[in-house]
N, C-alpha and C positions, 0 to 999 in steps of 0.2 A: 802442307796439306793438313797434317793433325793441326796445327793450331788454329784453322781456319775451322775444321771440325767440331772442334771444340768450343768456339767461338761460337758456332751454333746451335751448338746444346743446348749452349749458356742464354744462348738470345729466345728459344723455346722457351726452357724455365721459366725465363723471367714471365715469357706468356702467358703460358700456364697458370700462374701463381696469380696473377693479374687476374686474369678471369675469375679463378677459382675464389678468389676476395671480393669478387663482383657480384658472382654468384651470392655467397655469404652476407653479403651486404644487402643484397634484394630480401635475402630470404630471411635475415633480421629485421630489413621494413616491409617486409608484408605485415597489415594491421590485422590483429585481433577482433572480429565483430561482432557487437551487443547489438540484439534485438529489444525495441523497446516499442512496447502497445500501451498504449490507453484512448481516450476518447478526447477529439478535439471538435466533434462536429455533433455531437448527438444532444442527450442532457445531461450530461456530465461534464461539460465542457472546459469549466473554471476548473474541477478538479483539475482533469486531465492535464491541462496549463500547467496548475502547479508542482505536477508529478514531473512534467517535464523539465519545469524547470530547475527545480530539485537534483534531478540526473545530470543536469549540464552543469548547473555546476559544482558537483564532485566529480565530473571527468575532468572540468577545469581547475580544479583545485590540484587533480594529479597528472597535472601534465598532459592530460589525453595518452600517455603510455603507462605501461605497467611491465617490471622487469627489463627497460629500455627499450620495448616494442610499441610500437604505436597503437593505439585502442580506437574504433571506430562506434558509433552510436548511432543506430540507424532507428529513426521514431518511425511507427504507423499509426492511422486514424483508424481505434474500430469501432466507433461512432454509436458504442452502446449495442450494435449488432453481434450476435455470435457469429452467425453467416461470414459478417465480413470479419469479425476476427479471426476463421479458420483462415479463408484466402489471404490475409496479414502475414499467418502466425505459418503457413505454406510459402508463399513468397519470401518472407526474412530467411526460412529453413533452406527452401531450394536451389531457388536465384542467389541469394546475396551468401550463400553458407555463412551464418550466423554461429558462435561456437555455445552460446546461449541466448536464451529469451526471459526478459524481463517486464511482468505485464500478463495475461492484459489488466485493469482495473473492475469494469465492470465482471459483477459475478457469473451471470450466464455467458458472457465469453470467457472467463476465466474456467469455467467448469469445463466448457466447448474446447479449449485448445487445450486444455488438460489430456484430454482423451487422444490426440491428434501429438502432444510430445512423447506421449509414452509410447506409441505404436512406433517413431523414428525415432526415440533414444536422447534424444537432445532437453537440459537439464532447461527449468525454465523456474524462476522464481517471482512470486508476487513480492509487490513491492507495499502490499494494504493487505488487510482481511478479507478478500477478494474469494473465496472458495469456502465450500458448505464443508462440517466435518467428514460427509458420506464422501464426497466427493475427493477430498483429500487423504482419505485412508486407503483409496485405491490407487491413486495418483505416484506411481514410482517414480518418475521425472521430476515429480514438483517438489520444489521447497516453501515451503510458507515462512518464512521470518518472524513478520508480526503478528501472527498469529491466524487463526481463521476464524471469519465471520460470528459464530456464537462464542469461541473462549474470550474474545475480546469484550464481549455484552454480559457476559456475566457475573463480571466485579460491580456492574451497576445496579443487580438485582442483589447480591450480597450487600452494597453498601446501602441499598432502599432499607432493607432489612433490620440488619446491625448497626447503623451508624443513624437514621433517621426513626428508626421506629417504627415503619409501616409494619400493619401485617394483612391488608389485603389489597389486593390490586386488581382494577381494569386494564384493559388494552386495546390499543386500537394501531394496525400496523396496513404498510401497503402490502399486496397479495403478489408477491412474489419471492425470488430465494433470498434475497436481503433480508427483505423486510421479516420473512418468518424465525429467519436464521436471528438476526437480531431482537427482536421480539422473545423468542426461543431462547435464547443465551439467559437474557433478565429474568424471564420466568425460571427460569431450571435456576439461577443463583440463588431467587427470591422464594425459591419454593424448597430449596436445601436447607435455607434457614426457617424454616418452620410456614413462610407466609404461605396465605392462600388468593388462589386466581378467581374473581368472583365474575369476570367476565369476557370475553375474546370476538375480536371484530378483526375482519378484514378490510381492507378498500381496495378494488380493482386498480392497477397501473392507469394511469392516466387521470383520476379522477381532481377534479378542481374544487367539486363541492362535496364535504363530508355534513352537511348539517342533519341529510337522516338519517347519519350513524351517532350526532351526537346527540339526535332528541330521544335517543334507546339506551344512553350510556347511564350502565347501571354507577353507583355511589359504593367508591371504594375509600382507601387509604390517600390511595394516588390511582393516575393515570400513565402505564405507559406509551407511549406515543413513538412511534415511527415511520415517518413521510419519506415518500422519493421523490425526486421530479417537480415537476407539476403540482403537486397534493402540499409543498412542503409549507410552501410560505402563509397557504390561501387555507392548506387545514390545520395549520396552527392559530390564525388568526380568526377563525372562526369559534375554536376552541376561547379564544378569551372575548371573543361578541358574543358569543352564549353564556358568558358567564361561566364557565366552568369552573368548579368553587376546588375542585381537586389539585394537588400540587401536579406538574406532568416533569414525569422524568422522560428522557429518551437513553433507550437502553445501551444507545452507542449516538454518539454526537452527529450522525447523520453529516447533516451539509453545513451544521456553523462550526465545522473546525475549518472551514477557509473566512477570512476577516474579510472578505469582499458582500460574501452570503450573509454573515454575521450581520453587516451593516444592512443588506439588503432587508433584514428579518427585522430589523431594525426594533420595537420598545415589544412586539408579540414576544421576543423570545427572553425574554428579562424575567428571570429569577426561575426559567428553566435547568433542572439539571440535569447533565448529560456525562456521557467517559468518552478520552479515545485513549489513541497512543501517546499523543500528543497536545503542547499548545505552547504558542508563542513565550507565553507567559511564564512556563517555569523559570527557577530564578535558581538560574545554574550557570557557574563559567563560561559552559562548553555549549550552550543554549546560547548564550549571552553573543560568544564568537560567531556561530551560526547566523544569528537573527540577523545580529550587522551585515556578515556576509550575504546574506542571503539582503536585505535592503539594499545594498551597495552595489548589487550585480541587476537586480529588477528592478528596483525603485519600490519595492512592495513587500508586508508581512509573509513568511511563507505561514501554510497552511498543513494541515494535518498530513494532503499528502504530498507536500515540498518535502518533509522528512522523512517520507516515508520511501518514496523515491530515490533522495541521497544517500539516506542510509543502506538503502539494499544497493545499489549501486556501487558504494563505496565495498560492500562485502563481496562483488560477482568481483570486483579487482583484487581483492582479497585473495580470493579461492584462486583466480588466475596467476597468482605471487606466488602461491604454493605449488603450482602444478607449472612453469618455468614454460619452457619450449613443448612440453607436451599439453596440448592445448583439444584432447580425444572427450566426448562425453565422459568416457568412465571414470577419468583421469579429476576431470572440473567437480563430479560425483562425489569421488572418495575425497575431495578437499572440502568441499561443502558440510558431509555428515562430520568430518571431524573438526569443524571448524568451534572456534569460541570468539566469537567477536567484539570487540570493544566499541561500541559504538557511545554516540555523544549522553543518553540515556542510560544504559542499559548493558550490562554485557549476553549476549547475543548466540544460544547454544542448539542445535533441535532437539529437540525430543523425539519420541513417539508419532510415526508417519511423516514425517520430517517438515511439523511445525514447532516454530521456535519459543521459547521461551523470553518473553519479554513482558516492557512495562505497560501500566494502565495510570491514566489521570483520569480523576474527577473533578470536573467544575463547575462553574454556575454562571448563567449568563448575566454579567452587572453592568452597568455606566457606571464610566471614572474620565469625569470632564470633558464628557457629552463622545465619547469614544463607546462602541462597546467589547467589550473586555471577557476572554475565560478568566475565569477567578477560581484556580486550585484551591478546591478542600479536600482533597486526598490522593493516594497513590496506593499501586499495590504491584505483585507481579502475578505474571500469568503464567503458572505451568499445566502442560498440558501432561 
């Protein structure tokens, strides 16, 4: 009788243990889930693409897990709407328990679900210049990486200044928080260096025809220019039908840091200069590895925000390395602020409101064997 007892202790055990490794094994593949917004439907489209595809593949480059756990990527379309980026950036939170959000790209929904992370606690990182500075210095939740909207615009007004010689500038920007914010960065760099603004236009969103903002545009140095949308292709080219005898910089590279737009903008945007974070073109190793990569997986150049995507993508798995099994808001938080990132640019620290310190390119729009091409003449970094 004891040994039959015994025997079944022994056969429990063994039960026990079994489960208990089942258990453990569920609860090591349950995934990890990344929210991820930008615009696939609205006019932001091509970015949005790019962003996305940027993200897939640094999830695929890592396996899809991080610390042995599997990582899950969940996209939404917020199609340029704030509206629907809160119901996005609500759904990813609610339904799907998301343990961050990455995104969204447009600024007024970035500002919009800014407000809507911090009230639930959940850490959310732009993956572009996507938020105003007002907006981000309230913003406890948000990380800005690449910087925010004007600190990114205004190595372009500094190098108008110091590196070209201007000393007075027009402007003409689209009338919203982009455009003012971007506008706004060049002049505040251009205006530290001594120059002065000798004139400021807005254009309403939507607009297709600027010719009666350009038959008022007063004679400066240069022109800065910055289009969204609709206004970009139709009011730069307008700008060189009227002869505009002015150089035009754009205070942040707008829409030709993707090579599809660049083509699309086709001989208008030749011998414009513009900044971003990036461009295909720098001629760096770890770019070099990239660019392949990234051709070999789409068939296509990536674009200012294919990197900008990857790269913050590859840092939300970063801060998730650091913080193991405990996967809590505060936890992803305290690895974020102490983070130093290596990234293929740049090493990658925050500052002050928890945007990051990173690079800036400048270039210029050329042909090189009927391609059109950024053409790096300078770099700098950005602290905030």
């Amino acid at each position: 009788m004891k040994k039959k007892t015994w025997f079944l202790f022994m056969a429990m055990g063994i039960l026990v243990a079994s489960l208990s490794t089942g258990f453990n094994a569920y609860a090591e593949e349950k995934p990890i889930k990344i929210g991820f917004v930008a615009d696939f439907t609205g006019p932001l489209t091509e970015h949005g693409i790019a962003a996305k595809q940027g993200a897939i593949l640094a999830m695929e480059q890592a396996g899809n897990k991080v610390g042995g756990r599997p990582v899950e990527l969940i996209i939404e379309d917020e199609a340029s709407d704030p509206a629907v980026a809160m119901d996005k950036a609500r759904k990813l939170v609610e339904t799907n328990k998301v343990s961050m959000i990455l995104g969204p790209f447009h600024g007024g929904c970035a500002g919009a679900v800014a407000g809507y992370v911090g009230r639930v606690k959940i850490p959310m990182m732009t993956y572009w210049h996507s938020t105003a500075n007002a907006v981000q210095a309230k913003a406890k939740w948000v990380w800005a990486p690449l910087g925010t909207l004007s600190t990114v615009s205004y190595p372009t007004g500094a190098y108008a200044y110091e590196k070209l010689g201007y000393r007075t500038v027009s402007t003409m920007g689209t009338d919203y928080v982009a455009g003012r914010e971007f506008i706004g960065g060049g002049v505040m760099g251009f205006k530290d260096g001594g120059g002065k603004i000798i004139q400021e236009q807005w254009v309403p969103l939507g607009t297709k025809d600027v010719s009666s903002y350009i038959t008022i545009l007063k004679d400066a140095d240069a022109l800065f220019a910055w289009f969204m949308g609709v206004t970009v292709i139709p009011g730069l080219r307008q700008l060189r039908e009227y002869k505009v005898k002015m150089p035009i910089i754009m205070p942040q590279s707008g829409h030709s840091t993707h090579p599809k737009i660049m083509e699309q903008m086709g001989d208008t945007c030749l011998g414009i200069i513009t900044s971003c974070l990036y461009a295909w073109t720098i001629d760096t190793p770890e770019n070099k590895k990239f660019v392949d990569a990234y051709q070999k997986r789409w068939g296509d150049l990536p674009g200012g925000l294919s990197y900008g995507a990857y790269t913050t993508l590859q840092m939300a798995l970063a801060a998730l390395e650091k913080t193991g099994d405990d996967t809590s808001p505060e936890a992803i938080a305290k690895a974020l602020d102490a983070m130093e990132f290596q990234a293929m640019l740049v090493t990658i620290r925050f500052g002050d409101a928890r945007v990051g310190v990173t690079n800036n390119v400048t270039y210029k729009h050329v042909k090189v064997n009927g391609q059109f091409v950024p053409e790096v003449i300078g770099t700098s970094t950005v602290v905030t």
